[in-house]
C-alpha positions in Angstrom: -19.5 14.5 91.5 -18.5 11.4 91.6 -20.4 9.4 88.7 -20.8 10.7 84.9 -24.0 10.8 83.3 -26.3 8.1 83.0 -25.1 5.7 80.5 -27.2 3.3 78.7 -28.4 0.3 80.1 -27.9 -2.0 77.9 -26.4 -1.1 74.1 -28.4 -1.4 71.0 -27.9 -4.4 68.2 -25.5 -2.6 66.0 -23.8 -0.7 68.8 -20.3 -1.9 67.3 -17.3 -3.7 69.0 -15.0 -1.7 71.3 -15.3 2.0 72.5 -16.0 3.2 69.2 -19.1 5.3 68.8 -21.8 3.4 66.2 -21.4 4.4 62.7 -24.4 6.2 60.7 -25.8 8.0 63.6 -26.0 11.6 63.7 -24.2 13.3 66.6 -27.5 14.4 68.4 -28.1 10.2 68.6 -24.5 9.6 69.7 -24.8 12.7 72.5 -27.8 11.1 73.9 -27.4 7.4 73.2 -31.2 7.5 71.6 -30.8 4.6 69.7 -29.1 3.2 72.6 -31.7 3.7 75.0 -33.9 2.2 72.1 -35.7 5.8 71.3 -36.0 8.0 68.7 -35.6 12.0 68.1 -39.7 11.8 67.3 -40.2 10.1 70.7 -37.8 12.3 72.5 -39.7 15.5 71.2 -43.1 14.1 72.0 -42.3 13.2 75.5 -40.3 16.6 75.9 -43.6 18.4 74.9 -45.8 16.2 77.0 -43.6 16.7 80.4 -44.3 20.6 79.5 -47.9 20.4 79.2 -48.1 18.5 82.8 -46.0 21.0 84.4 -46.7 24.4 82.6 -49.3 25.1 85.6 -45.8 26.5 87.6 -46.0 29.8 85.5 -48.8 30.6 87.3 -48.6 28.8 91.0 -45.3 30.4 91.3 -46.0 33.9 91.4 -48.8 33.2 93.1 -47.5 31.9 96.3 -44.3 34.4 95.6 -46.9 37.7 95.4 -46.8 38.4 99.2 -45.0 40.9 101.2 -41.4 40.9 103.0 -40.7 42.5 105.8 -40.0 46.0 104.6 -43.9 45.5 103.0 -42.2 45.6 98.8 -43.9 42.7 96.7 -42.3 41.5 93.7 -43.4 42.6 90.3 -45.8 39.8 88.7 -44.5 40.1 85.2 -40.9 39.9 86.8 -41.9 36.6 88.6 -43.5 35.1 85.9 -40.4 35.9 83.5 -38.4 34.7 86.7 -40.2 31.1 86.8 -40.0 30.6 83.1 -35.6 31.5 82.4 -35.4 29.2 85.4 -37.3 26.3 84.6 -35.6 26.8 81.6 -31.9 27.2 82.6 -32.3 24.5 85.1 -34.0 21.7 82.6 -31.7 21.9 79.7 -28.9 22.2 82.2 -30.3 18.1 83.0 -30.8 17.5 79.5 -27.3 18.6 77.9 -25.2 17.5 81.1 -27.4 14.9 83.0 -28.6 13.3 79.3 -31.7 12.3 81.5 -35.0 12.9 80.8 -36.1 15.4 83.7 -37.1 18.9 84.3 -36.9 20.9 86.8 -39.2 24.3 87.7 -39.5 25.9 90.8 -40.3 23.9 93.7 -43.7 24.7 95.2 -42.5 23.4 99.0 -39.5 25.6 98.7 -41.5 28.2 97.1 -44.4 27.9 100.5 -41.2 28.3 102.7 -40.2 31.4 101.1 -43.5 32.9 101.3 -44.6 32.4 104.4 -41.5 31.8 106.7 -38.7 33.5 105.1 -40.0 36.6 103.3 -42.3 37.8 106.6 -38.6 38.0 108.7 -36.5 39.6 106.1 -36.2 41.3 102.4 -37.2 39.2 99.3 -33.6 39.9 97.8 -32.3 38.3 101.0 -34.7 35.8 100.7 -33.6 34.6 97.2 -29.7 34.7 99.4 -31.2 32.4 101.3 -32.4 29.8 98.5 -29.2 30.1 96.7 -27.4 29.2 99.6 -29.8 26.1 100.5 -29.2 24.8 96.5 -25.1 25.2 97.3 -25.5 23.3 100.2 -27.1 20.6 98.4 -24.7 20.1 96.0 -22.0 20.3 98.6 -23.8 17.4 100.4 -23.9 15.5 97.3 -20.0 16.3 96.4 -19.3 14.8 100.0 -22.0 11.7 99.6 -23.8 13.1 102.9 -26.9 13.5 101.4 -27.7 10.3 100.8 -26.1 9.3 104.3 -28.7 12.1 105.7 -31.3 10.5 104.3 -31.2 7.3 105.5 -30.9 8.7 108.7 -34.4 10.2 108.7 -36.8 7.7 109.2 -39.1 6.9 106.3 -42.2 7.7 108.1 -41.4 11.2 108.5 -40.0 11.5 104.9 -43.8 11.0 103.8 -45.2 12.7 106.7 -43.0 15.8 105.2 -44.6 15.6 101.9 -47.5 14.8 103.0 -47.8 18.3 105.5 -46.3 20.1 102.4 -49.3 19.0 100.2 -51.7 20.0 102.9 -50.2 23.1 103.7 -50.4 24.0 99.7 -53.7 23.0 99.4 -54.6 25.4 102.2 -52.6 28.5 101.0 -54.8 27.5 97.8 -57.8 28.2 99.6 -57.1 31.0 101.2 -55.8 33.1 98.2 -59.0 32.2 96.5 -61.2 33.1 99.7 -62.6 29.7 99.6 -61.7 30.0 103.5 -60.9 33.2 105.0 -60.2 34.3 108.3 -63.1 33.9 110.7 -64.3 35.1 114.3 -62.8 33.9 118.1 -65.6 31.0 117.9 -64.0 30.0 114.4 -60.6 31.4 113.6 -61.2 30.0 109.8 -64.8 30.2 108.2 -66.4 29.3 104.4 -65.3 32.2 102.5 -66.8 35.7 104.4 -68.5 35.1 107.0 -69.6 31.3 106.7 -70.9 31.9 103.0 -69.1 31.6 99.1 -70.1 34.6 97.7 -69.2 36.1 94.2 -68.1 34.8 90.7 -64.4 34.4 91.1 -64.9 31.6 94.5 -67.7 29.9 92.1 -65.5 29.8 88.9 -62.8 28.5 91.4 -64.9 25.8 92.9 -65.7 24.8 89.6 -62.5 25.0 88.0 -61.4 22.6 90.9 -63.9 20.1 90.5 -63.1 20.4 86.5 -59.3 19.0 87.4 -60.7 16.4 89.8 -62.8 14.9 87.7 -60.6 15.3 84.2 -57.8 13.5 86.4 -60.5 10.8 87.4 -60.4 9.6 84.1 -57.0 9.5 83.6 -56.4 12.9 81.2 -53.0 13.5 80.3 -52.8 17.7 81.5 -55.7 17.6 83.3 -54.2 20.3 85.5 -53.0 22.3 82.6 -56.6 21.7 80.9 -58.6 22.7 83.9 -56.9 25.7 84.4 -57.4 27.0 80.7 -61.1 25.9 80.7 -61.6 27.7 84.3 -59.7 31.2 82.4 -62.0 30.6 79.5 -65.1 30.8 82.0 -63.7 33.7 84.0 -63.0 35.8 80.8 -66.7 35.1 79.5 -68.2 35.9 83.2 -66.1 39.4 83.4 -66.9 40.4 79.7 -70.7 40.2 79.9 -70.7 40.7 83.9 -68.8 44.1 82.9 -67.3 43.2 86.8 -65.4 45.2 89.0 -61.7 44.8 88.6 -61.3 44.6 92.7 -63.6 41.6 92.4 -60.5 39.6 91.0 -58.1 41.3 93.4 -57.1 44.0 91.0 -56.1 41.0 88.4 -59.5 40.9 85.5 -59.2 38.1 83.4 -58.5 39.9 80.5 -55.5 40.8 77.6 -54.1 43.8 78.3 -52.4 45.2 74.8 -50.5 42.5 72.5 -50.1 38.9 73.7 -46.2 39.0 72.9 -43.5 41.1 75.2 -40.2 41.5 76.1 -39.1 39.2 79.5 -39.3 41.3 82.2 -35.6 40.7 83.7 -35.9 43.0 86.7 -35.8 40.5 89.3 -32.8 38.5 88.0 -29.7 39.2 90.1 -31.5 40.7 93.3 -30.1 38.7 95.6 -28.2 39.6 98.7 -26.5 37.7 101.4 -26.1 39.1 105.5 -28.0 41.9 106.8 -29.6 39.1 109.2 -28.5 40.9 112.4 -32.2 41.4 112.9 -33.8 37.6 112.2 -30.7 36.4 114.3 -27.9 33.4 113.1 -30.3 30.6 114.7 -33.6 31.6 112.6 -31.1 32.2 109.7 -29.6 28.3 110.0 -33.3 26.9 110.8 -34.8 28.5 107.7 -31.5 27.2 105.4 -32.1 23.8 107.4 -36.0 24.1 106.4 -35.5 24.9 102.6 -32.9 21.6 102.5 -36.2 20.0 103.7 -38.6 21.1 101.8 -36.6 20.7 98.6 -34.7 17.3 99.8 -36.3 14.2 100.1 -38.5 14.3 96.9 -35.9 14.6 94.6 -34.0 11.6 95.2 -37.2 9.7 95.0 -38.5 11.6 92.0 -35.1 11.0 90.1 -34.4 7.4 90.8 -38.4 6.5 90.2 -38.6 8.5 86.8 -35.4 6.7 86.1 -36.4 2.9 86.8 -39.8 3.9 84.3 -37.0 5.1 82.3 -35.4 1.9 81.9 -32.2 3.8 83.0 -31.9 1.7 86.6 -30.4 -1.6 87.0 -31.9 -4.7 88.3 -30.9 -4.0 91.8 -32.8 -0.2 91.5 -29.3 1.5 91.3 -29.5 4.5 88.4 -26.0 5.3 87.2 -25.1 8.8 87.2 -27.5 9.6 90.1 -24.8 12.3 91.5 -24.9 14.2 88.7 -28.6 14.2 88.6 -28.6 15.3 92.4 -26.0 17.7 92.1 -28.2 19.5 89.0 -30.8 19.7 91.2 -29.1 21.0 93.7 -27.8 23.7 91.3 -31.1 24.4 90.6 -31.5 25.8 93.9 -28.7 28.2 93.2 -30.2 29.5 89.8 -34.1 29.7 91.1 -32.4 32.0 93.7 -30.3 34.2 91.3 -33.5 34.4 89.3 -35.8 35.0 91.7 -37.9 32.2 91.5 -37.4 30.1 94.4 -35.2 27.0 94.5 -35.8 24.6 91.4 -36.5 21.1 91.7 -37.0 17.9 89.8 -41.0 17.8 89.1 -42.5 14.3 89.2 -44.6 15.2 86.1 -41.6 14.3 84.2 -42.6 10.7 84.6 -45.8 11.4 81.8 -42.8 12.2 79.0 -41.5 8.8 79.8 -44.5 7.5 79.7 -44.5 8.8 75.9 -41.7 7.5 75.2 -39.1 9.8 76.5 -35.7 7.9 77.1 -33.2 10.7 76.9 -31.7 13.9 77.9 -33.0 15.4 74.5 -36.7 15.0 75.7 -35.1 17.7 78.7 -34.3 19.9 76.2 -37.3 20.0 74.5 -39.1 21.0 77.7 -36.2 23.3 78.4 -36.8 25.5 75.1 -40.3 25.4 75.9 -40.1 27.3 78.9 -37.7 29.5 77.3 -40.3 30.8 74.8 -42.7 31.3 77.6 -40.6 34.4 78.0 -42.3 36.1 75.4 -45.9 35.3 76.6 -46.1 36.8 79.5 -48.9 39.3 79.1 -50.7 35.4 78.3 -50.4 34.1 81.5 -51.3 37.1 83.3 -54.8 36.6 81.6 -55.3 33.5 84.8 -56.7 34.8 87.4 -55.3 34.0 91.2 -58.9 32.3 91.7 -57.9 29.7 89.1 -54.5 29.1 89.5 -55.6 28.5 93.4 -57.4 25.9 92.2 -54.3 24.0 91.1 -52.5 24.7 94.4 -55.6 22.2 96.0 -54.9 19.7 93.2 -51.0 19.3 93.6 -52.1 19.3 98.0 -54.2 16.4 97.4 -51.8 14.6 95.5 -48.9 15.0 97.7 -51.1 13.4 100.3 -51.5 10.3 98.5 -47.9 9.5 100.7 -50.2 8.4 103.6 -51.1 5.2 102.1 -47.5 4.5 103.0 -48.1 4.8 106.8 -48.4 2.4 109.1 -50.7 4.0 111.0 -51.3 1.4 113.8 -47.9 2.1 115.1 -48.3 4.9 117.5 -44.7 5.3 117.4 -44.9 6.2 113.9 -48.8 7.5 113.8 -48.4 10.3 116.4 -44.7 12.4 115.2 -46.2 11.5 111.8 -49.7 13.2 113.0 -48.3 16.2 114.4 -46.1 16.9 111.5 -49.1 16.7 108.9 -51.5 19.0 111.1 -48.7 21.6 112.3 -47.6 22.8 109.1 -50.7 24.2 107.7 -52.4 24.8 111.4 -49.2 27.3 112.4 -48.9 28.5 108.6 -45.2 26.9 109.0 -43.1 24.1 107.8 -40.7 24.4 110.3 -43.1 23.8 112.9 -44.5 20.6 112.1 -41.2 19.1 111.2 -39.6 20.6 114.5 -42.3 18.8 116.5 -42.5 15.6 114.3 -38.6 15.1 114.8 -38.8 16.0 119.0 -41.7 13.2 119.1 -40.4 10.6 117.3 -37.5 10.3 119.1 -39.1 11.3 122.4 -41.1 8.1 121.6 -39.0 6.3 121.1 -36.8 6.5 124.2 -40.1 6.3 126.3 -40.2 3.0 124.4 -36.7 2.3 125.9 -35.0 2.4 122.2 -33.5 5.3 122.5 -30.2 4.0 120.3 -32.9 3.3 117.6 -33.3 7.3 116.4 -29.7 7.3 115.3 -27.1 10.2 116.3 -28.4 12.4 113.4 -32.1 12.5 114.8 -30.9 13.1 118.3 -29.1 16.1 117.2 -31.8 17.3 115.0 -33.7 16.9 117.9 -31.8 19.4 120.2 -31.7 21.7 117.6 -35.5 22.2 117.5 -35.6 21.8 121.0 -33.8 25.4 121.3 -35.6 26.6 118.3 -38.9 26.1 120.2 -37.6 28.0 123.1 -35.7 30.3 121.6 -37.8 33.0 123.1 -37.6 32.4 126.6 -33.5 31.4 126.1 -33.0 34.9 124.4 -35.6 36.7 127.2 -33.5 35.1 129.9 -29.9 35.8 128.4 -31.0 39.3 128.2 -30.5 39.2 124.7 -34.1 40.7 123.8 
């Protein structure tokens, strides 16, 4: 790290002369410079509570994408996830607050999270799938340490930074679909169909259909926690439907909507600390660096963006868009990665949804704190959240697709040099069920593109290596079959 925290942009009226720290001010406003940053404790702690509202909907979204099987068939416990999502949100959010004095929070990552799911978990055990996520969050924070991360990312070009995101949101939205059998798995004339067999049918679809449209519309008209609202209004309906339908508990999945015993436990801690690193011998060392390389990915390029934009709302940026103690901000994150892992919980990440505490005034790291404790006491409502049913929560995963693919707009989509890698990225991530894929095929035809277009120096040396290194990935197969390795 090569910057301290973020230090106040300009200093109050009575700041005082010299170093000296203001007189009359208690230690919690000299630790977070709120008068500084022209805030106050009441402001701090309403903006700290508003940034948890907007992103409490992770408790749930979490274990939801998390609740398939590895490759030895175990699933993880959905208490122990839940507990899991909260101590890490927590850990990783007051960890900004106390040491990056900035007001965001971090929660588990629902790209890294999709990565996990689908790409790592299938090819090896969850325990070495959390190894996996704690190594990606060290490698951030080495990258920051060394300044390559920002070097990295002006090396990939912008239109495939939002093509990313925007595949990312569209492959959410359709795991969202799937798990709440809006679309299911169809015929050879239709390998997808409308729910089973070409028709919605049951209450739990319905009450997800409607809880969806619920979040659209509340989010029309501009309501703070719309996603937060929806999803409590779409639990109240599915409670009321199952008590006076008397339904079938397989008709949720095995998951009623209902309170099982008190509404207060003990955090279920059994996941923390199963994490394991080797034992790849099976998934082989190029699968094992291409799923590290796709969890940078997924977890990469929005934080910077997230951090530095929050920031400049903030008022914590300069004039020239330059936030002071960025690398400390981006090495949290990174560290986040680590203790999502550790926890079992998927890599953390800096959630944009920070941005509605500064828009309530938020200023500070205290406001992170806020949302930090928070989270912690979600440990101890557990047998709450359990109460959501998958059908609702799914919901969600369609809301936070679609606005991930607002990044289009940014697209100049009359440049076929941009339109096409971007195109292929976006429709290959949630067509193949993999990130890797689309990015793999995004990066090959950019610069394939581009050196048709006789600009082949254009890519730079970093997307020309990237380049080979998908171009084995993709024939791995045949390079193994004909090495005699398989």
């Amino acid at each position: 790290m090569t910057q301290s925290s973020v230090e106040p942009r300009t200093a109050s009226p009575d700041a005082g002369s010299g170093s000296r720290p203001p007189t009359g001010r208690s230690w919690l406003d000299r630790y977070f410079h709120i008068s500084a940053r022209e805030s106050t404790v009441a402001r701090e702690v309403r903006g700290g509570i508003t940034t948890f509202m907007a992103m409490a909907y992770i408790l749930l979204l979490n274990p939801l994408l998390l609740s398939g099987e590895d490759a030895s068939g175990n699933t993880l416990a959905r208490t122990g996830l839940i507990t899991a999502t909260a101590f890490a949100a927590a850990v990783s959010t007051l960890l900004m607050g106390f040491a990056g004095k900035v007001p965001l929070a971090l929660a588990a990552g629902l790209g890294v999270s999709g990565v996990v799911s689908t790409q790592v978990a299938p090819n090896m055990t969850w325990p070495q799938a959390m190894g996996m996520c704690v190594i990606y969050g060290l490698v951030i924070c080495l990258l920051v340490v060394t300044g390559l991360r920002e070097m990295i990312m002006n090396a990939i070009p912008l239109a495939l930074k939002h093509a990313i995101t925007i595949g990312i949101g569209m492959f959410i939205a359709l795991i969202g679909l799937v798990k709440a059998g809006f679309v299911q798995m169809g015929v050879e004339a239709a390998p997808v169909t409308l729910g089973a067999g070409g028709a919605l049918a049951g209450w739990p679809v319905l009450i997800f259909c409607v809880t969806l449209l619920l979040i659209f519309m509340l989010q029309a008209r501009n309501v703070p926690g719309a996603i937060l609202i929806g999803i409590v209004a779409g639990t109240v309906i599915a409670v009321v439907v199952n008590a006076v339908g008397n339904l079938d508990p397989k008709t949720w999945g095995g998951a009623p909507p209902e309170l099982d015993g008190s509404a207060v436990s003990s955090p279920d801690f059994s996941l923390f600390g199963q994490v394991e690193f080797g034992g790849w011998d099976s998934v082989g060392a190029m699968t094992v660096g291409v799923i590290v390389f796709t969890l940078v990915l997924a977890g990469f390029f929005d934080a910077m963006a997230t951090i530095i934009g929050v920031g400049t709302e903030a008022g914590l940026a300069d004039g020239k868009g330059r936030m002071p103690g960025l690398s400390k901000a981006l090495f949290i994150d990174g560290a986040g990665g680590a203790i999502g892992g550790a926890s079992s919980a998927s890599g953390q990440t800096v959630f944009i949804e920070s941005a509605t505490g500064v828009g309530e005034g938020a200023r500070t790291g205290l406001s992170s704190v806020v949302t930090g404790l928070f989270f912690a006491a979600c440990l101890f409502f557990t047998p709450l959240t359990q109460i959501v049913p998958g059908q609702v929560a799914a919901a969600a995963l369609v809301v936070i697709g679609a606005m991930m693919m607002q990044n289009a707009r940014h697209v100049d989509w009359s440049d076929r040099a941009v339109a096409i890698p971007v195109f292929l990225t976006v429709v290959l991530m949630p067509f193949t069920y993999s990130i890797t894929v689309g990015v793999g095929a995004g990066v090959i035809a950019f610069t394939a593109i581009k050196a048709a277009q006789g600009k082949w120096r254009e890519p730079g040396a970093f997307m020309w290596v990237l380049t080979g290194i998908f171009l084995v990935y993709f024939a791995l197969s045949p390079i193994e079959h004909w090495l005699g390795v398989k």
